[in-house]
N, C-alpha and C positions, 0 to 999 in steps of 0.2 A: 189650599192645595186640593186639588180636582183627583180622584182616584176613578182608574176607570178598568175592568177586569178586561184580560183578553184571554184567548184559549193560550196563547202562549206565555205567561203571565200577567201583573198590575204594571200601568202606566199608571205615574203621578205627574200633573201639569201644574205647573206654576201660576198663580191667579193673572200675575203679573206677565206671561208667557204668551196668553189667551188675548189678556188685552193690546200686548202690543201687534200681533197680528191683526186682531180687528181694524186697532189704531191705523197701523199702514196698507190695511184693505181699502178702508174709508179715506183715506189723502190718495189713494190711486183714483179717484174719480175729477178729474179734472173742475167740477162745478162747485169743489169744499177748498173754503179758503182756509178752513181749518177746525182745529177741535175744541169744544168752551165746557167750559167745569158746570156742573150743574146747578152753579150758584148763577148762570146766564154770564158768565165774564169769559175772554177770551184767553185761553190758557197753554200757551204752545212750551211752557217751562216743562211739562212734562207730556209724554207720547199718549197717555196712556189717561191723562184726567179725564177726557171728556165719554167714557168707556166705564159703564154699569154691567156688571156680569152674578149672574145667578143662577143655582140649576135648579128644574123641573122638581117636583119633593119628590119621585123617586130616584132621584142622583143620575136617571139617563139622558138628558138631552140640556142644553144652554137657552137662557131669558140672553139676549142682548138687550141694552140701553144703547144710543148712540147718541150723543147730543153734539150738532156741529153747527158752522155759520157756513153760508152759502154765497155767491156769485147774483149778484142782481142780474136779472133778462132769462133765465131760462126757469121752465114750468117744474116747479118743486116736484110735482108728482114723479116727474121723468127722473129728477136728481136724487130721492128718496129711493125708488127704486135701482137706479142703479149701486148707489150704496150696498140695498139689501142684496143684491146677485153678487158684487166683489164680496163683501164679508161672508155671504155663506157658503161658495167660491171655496175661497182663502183655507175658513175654518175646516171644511171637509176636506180639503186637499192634503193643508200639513199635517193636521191634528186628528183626522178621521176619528171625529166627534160629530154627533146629532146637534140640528139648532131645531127650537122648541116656539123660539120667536124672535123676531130682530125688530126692536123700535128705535125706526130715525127721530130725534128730536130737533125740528130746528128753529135754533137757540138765535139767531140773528141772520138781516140781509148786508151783504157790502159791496155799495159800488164801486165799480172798479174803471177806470178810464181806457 
């Protein structure tokens, strides 16, 4: 559980809250064929496996992990980044929470016809 003070009271967030927004920031980028568990396996049983989360050690700002597989033909660095603009997007928009750092991990390529 994430606690975060405001002037108008405490927000608690869900660890599991956090990550499925990240989850569904990251499948908004057309070049992610999907999300892989950090064991490198491809894991669409749950939204949320391929999604590492951790806060700063003073409890202000978010570590992302992001481990996905990607789209054979376009230049990773394009696809990396755009990941990192939807997730940090998303995060600030719903959750107006601080990110601290977003790492794409990618975990495999797939051609696709």
């Amino acid at each position: 559980m994430l606690h975060v003070k405001t002037p108008s009271g405490n927000i608690y967030y869900n660890e599991e809250l956090i990550k499925n927004i990240v989850a569904l920031a990251t499948m908004e980028c057309n070049s992610v064929v999907g999300l892989a568990n950090r064991n490198f396996k491809e894991d669409n049983s749950n939204l949320s496996s391929g999604i590492k989360i951790n806060l700063t050690e003073d409890k202000s700002k978010l570590n992302i992990h992001v481990f996905v597989i990607i789209k054979y033909g376009i230049k990773i660095s394009i696809i990396a980044s755009d990941i990192i603009h939807l997730i940090k997007d998303s995060v600030e928009r719903f959750l107006e929470l601080s990110i601290n750092s977003i790492v794409v991990n990618i975990q495999g390529i797939r051609y696709e016809n």
